[in-house]
DRENPA-283023 format. One record per residue (C-alpha): y, z, x. Coordinates in steps of 0.5 Angstrom, whole numbers, plus 500, padded with zeros to 3 digits. Each point is the difference from the previous one (the first is absolute). Example, Ala and Ser with C-alpha at 12.3 -4.5 7.8 and 13.67 -1.06 7.14 Angstrom:
491516525 507498502 
END
This chain:
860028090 507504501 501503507 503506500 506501505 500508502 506502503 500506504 502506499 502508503 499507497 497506499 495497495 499494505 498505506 496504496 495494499 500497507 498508502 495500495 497493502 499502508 497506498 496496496 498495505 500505506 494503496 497494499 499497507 500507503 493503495 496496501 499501509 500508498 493503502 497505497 493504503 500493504 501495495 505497496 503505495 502495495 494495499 497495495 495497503 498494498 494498502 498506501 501502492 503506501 507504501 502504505 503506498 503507504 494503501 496496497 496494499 498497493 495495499 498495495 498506496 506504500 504494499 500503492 505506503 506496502 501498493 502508498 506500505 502493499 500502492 504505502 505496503 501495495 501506495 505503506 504493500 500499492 503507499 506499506 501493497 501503493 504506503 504496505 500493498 497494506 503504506 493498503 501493499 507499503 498506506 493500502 497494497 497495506 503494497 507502500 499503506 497493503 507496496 504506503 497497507 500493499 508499498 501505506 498494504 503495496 506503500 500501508 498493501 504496494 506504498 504503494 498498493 505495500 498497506 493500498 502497494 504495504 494498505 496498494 505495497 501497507 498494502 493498504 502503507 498502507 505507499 496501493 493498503 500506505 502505496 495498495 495500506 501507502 501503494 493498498 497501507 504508500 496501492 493497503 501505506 502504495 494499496 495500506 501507502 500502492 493497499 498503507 502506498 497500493 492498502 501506505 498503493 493498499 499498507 498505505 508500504 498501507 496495500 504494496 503498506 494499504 497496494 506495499 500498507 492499500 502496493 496504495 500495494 501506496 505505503 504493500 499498493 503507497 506498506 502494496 499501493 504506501 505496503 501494496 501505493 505503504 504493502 499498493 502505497 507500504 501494500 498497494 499507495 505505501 503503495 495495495 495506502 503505496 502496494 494496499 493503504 501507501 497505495 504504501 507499497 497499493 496506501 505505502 505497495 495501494 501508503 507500500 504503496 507502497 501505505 496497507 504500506 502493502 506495501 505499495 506498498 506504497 502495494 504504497 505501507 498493503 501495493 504496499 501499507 505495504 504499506 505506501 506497503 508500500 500493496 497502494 503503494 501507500 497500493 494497502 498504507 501506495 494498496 496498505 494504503 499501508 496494500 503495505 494495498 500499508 492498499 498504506 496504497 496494499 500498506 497505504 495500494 494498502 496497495 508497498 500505494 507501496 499508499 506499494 496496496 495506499 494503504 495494502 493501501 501497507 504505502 498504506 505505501 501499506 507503500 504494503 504498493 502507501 502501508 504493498 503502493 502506504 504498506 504495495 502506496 502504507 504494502 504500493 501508500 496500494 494505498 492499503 494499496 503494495 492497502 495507501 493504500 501502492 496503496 505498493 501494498 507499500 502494494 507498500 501503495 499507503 494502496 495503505 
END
């Protein structure tokens, strides 16, 4: 299997995904250790067989009831994604959050892209050992605490603690699935999730349409694209578009995507091909938005 080399980027759209990414998590370590009348506010008690709610307590019973609100939620989402695209996908979905904080980590520990690159094709060493080694003792860290954090869901959260020192053989299980899905899907997943097991990239593209927001490429403005220096013909940089072809907007892509080949069903519009689009056009002088959040479909032949 390719492995997908992403490379970091910076910019508005990039910012606005970490800011929803810890909002997202802060709600999920936080909710769970809030009490509500003297109990857990937010609950699903597994053994139990009943669901903690604010104010109230359903049931096996009135399990039924749930069905409605969370309908209503799948509906919610579908109309958001006909209306604005897959922004849930690359804003506030769990797995690009978790890949968000994986290649965190990576980055800290192995460097750029192009020393990541590097460390892979080196030969067996003690330099590339220890970096392997911390790399993945961060992610099982990383993956311990996300597994901690997603049982205090279905198990009473105060008390969690107290069962896993006593070694509860249930409380423990949970802590170690959640674990091992997590530190596999970053280290042997990632991106394959979206393009070959998740529902929801063929779901949401079968509810798209000509005029759904999502990230696209101005053909018309780009093509055909080239280099653009002192050395080439004048004649030849007049006909060529404002794409330099630098491929960055491939690189920070996480699923490795080219956005100029067209819309891909595992395209999460998370936004990085634009912050990266963006600053080389800054940097060029040329005009921003050559990659953007659209709702026309621009062809190079102008047709929208």
């Amino acid at each position: 299997m390719r492995r997908v080399y992403v490379r970091e980027t910076s910019g508005r759209h990039t910012r606005r995904r970490h800011c929803w990414g810890w909002f997202s998590q802060v709600l999920f370590f936080l909710l769970p250790w809030l009490n509500w009348d003297g109990r857990q506010m937010l609950l699903y008690d597994v053994a139990a067989v009943r669901v903690a709610l604010p104010g109230v307590v359903l049931g096996p019973q009135q399990l039924a009831w749930l069905l409605l609100p969370l309908l209503g939620l799948v509906l919610l989402l579908m109309a958001a994604s006909a209306w604005q695209g897959r922004l849930f996908c690359g804003y506030l979905c769990a797995h690009t959050v978790y890949a968000d904080l994986l290649l965190c980590l990576e980055r800290r520990i192995e460097g750029s892209r192009s020393a990541r690159m590097q460390l892979d094709q080196a030969p067996l060493a003690l330099r590339r050992w220890r970096k392997k080694f911390l790399k993945h003792g961060a992610w099982t860290l990383l993956a311990l605490g996300c597994g901690f954090g997603m049982t205090a869901w279905f198990t009473p959260a105060r008390a969690l603690p107290v069962q896993l020192l006593h070694g509860a053989p249930g409380p423990w299980m949970a802590v170690l699935a959640y674990s091992v899905f997590f530190y596999v899907n970053g280290m042997l997943l990632r991106h394959r999730v979206c393009r070959w097991f998740c529902p929801f990239g063929p779901l949401l593209g079968a509810l798209a349409g000509p005029r759904t927001r999502a990230v696209r490429y101005h053909a018309q403005r780009g093509e055909p694209r080239g280099l653009r220096n002192a050395k080439r013909d004048r004649a030849v940089l007049a006909a060529q578009g404002d794409c330099l072809d630098c491929t960055l907007c491939i690189q920070v892509c996480p699923s490795g995507s080219d956005i100029r080949q067209g819309e891909r069903h595992d395209c999460i519009a998370c936004g990085a091909c634009i912050d990266a689009c963006d600053q080389v056009m800054r940097q060029r002088g040329l005009a921003l938005g050559l990659i953007a959040y659209r709702k026309e479909i621009c062809s190079k032949d102008g047709k929208i």
